[in-house]
C-alpha positions as CSV (number, residue, x, y, z in Angstrom):
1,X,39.8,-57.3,-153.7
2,X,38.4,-60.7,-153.4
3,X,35.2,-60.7,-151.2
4,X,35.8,-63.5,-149.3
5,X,39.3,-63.1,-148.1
6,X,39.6,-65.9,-145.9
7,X,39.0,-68.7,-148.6
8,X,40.9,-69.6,-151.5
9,X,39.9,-68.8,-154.8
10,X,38.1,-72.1,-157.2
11,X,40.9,-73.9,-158.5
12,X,43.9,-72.1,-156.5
13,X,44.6,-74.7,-154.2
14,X,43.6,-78.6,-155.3
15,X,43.3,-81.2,-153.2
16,X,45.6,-82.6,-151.3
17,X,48.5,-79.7,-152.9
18,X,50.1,-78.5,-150.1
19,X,51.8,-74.4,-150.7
20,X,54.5,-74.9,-147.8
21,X,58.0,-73.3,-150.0
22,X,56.8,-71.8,-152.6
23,X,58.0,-68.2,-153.3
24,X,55.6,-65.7,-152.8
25,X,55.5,-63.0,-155.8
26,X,53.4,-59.7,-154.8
27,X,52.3,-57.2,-157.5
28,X,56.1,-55.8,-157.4
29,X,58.4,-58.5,-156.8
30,X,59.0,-61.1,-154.6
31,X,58.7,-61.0,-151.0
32,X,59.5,-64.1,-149.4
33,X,58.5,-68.1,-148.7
34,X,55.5,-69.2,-147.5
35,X,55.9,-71.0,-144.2
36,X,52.7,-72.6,-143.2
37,X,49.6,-72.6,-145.4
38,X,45.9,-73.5,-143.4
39,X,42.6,-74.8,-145.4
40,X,40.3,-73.9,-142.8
41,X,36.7,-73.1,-143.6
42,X,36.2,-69.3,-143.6
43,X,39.8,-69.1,-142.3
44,X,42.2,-69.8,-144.8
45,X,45.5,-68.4,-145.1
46,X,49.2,-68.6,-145.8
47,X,52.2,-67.5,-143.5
48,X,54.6,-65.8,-145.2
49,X,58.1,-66.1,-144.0
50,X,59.9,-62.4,-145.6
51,X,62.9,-63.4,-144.8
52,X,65.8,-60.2,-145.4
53,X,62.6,-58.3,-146.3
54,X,61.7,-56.9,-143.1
55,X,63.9,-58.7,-140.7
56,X,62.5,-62.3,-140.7
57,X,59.2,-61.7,-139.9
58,X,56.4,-64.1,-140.8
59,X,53.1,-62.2,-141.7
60,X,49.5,-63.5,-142.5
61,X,48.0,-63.4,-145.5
62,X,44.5,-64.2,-146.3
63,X,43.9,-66.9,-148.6
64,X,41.5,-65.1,-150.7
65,X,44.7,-62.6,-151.6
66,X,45.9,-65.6,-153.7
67,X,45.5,-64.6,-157.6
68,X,47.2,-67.9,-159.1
69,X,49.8,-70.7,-158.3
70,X,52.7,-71.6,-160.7
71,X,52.8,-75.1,-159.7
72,X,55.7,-75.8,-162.0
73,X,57.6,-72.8,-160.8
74,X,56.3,-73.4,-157.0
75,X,55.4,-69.6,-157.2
76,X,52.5,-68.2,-155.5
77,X,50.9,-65.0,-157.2
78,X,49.6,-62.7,-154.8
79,X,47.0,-59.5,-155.2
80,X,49.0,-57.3,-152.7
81,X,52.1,-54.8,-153.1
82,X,55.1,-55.5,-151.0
83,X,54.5,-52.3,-148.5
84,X,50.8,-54.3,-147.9
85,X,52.3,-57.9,-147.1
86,X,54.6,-55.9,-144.7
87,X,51.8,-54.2,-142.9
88,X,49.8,-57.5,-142.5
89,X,49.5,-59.0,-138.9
90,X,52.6,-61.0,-137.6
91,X,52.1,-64.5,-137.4
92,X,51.8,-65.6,-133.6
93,X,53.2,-68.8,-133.3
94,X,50.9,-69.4,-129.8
């Protein structure tokens, strides 16, 4: 995997594009919406919102898990399997 996890990838995420939507599509399928999306140095991520997945949970994702973005298709491309995108950490909302 990427070595710095918690950044995005050159050219993933231009300036001023904003991921909040888009449909999240893991190495198997899709797996739900991201919710919130941070750009913060050395701790970049996106929230993913699974929806009917696993009961509505929202999950973290590292930034650096980001493969490609389909900006036509608002899909985000993600380096993970479904089963590892459910065992990330729940988003805490405090």
């Amino acid at each position: 995997m990427y070595a710095e996890i918690w950044t995005y990838r050159a050219n993933v995420l231009p300036d001023g594009r904003r991921l909040e939507g888009f449909t999240v599509e893991a190495k198997d399928g899709r797996i739900g919406k991201v919710d919130e999306a941070t750009d913060e140095v050395g701790g970049s991520a996106i929230v993913v919102d699974t929806g009917p997945w696993i009961f509505g949970r929202k999950v973290v994702v590292p930034a650096g898990a980001i493969e490609r973005v389909d900006w036509d298709e608002k899909v985000v491309h993600v380096g993970m399997t479904k089963d590892q995108i459910k065992s990330s950490p729940e988003f805490d909302t405090e």
